[in-house]
C-alpha positions as CSV (number, residue, x, y, z in Angstrom):
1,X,-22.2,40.5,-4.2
2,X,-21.2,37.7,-6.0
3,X,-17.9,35.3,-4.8
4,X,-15.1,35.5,-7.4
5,X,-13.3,33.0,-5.2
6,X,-12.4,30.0,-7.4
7,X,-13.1,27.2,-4.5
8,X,-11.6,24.5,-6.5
9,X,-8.0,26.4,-6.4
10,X,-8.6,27.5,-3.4
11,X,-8.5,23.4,-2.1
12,X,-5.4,22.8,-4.0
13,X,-4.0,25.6,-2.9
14,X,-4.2,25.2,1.3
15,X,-1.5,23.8,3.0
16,X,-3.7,21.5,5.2
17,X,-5.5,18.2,3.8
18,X,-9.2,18.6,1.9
19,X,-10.8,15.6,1.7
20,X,-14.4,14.4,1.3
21,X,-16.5,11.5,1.2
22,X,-19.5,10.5,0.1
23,X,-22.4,8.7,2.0
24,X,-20.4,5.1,1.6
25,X,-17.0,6.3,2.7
26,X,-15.6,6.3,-1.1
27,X,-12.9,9.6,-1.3
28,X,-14.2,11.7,-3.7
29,X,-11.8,14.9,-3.1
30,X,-8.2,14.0,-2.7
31,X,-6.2,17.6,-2.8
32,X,-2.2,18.2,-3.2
33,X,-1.6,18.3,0.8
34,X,-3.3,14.4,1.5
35,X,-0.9,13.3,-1.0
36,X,1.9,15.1,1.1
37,X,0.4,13.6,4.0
38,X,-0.5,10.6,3.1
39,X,1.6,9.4,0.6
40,X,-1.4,8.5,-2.0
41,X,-1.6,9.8,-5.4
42,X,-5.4,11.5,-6.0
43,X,-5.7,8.7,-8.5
44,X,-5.2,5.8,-6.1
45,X,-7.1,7.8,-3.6
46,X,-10.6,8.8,-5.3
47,X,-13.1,6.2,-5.1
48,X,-11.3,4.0,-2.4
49,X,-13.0,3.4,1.3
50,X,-11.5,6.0,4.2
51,X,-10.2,2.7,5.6
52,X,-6.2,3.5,3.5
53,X,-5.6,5.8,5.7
54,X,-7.5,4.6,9.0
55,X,-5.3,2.5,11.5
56,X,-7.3,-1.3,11.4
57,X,-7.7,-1.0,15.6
58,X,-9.5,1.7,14.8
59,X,-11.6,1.0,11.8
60,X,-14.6,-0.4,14.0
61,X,-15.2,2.7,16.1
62,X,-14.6,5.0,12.9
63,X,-17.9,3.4,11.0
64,X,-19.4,3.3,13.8
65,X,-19.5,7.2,14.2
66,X,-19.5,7.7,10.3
67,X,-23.2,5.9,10.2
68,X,-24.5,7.9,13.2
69,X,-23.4,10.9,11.1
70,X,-24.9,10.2,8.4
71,X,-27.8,9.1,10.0
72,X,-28.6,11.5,11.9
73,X,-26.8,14.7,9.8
74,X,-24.9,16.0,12.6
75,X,-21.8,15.9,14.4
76,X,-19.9,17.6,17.0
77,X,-16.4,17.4,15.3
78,X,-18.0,20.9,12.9
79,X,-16.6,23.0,16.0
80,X,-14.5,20.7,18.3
81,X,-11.6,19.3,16.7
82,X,-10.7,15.3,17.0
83,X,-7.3,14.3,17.3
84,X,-6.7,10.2,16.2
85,X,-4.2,8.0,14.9
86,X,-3.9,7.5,10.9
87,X,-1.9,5.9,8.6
88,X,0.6,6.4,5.7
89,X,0.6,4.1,2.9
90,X,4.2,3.2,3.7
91,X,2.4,2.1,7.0
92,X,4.0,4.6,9.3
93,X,1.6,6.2,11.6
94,X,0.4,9.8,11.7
95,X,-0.9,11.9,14.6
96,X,-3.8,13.6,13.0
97,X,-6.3,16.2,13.9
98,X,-9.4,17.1,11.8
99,X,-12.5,18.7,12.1
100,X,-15.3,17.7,9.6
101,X,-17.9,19.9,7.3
102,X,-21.3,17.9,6.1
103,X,-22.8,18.7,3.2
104,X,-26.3,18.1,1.5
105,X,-28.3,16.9,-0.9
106,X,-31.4,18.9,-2.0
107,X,-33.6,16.4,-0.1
108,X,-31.7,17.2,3.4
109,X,-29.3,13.4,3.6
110,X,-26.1,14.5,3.9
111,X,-23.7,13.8,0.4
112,X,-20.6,14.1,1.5
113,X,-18.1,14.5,4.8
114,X,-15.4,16.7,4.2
115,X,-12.4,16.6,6.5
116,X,-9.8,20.0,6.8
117,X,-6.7,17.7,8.1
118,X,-3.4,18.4,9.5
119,X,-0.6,16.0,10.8
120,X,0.6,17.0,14.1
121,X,3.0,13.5,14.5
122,X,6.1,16.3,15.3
123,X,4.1,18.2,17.8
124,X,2.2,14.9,19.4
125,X,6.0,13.4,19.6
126,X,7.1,16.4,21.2
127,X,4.4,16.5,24.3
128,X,5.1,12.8,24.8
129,X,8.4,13.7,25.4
130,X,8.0,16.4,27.3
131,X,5.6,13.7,29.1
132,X,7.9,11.0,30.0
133,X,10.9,14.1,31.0
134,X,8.5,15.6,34.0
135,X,7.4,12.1,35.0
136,X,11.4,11.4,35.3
137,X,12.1,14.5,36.8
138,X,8.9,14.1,39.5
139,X,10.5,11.0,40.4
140,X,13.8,12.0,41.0
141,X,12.1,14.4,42.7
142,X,10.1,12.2,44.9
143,X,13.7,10.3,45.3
144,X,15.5,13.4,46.7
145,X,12.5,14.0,49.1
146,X,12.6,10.3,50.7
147,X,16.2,10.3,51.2
């Protein structure tokens, strides 16, 4: 049976970030919720290095796995997702967490990454929080105990 999806709406349509890119790093799928998330238009996007929206600290360690990936054609963020740091373009960083889909050319080198995104900055903000409130109340705690 033939797919009567239309895959093209259906990545404009999701609520979480599509993005791909090719073997380079250049963006070459930008939809409607990167924008919301990252503040670029698809036109200032497409054709730009991953590095707009990749915190500088972390540029080194991101090429690093990206050529590995594409090296070897295989990585373990498929199934496991990978929570990092990323950046908006009005510099203001993003708690991100992504999980990555490679595809292929004919010849078996992988074409493109594409990444399924979603910012989770309220929810990483939240645990920190949380965090620092049981460290304070361990110590008090601890405090009481001592006395």
């Amino acid at each position: 049976m033939q797919s009567t999806v239309n895959y093209q709406q259906l990545v404009e349509a999701v609520g979480d970030a599509v993005m791909a890119a090719d073997a380079s790093g250049a963006i070459n799928l930008w939809n409607p919720a990167c924008e919301r998330m990252f503040g670029y238009t698809e036109a200032e996007a497409l054709g730009k290095s991953l590095d707009i929206i990749i915190p500088q600290r972390q540029q080194q360690r991101h090429w690093d796995g990206y050529a590995h990936t594409m090296a070897s054609g295989k990585t373990k963020y498929g199934t496991t997702v990978l929570r990092v740091p990323a950046v908006h373009k009005d510099g203001h960083t993003l708690s991100i967490a992504f999980s990555v889909a490679l595809l292929f050319t004919p010849e078996g080198k992988v074409a493109s990454i594409v990444a399924v995104v979603r910012d989770e900055s309220a929810k990483f903000a939240e645990e920190r929080a949380l965090r620092k409130r049981l460290t304070e109340l361990e110590t008090q705690a601890a405090g009481v105990k001592t006395a």
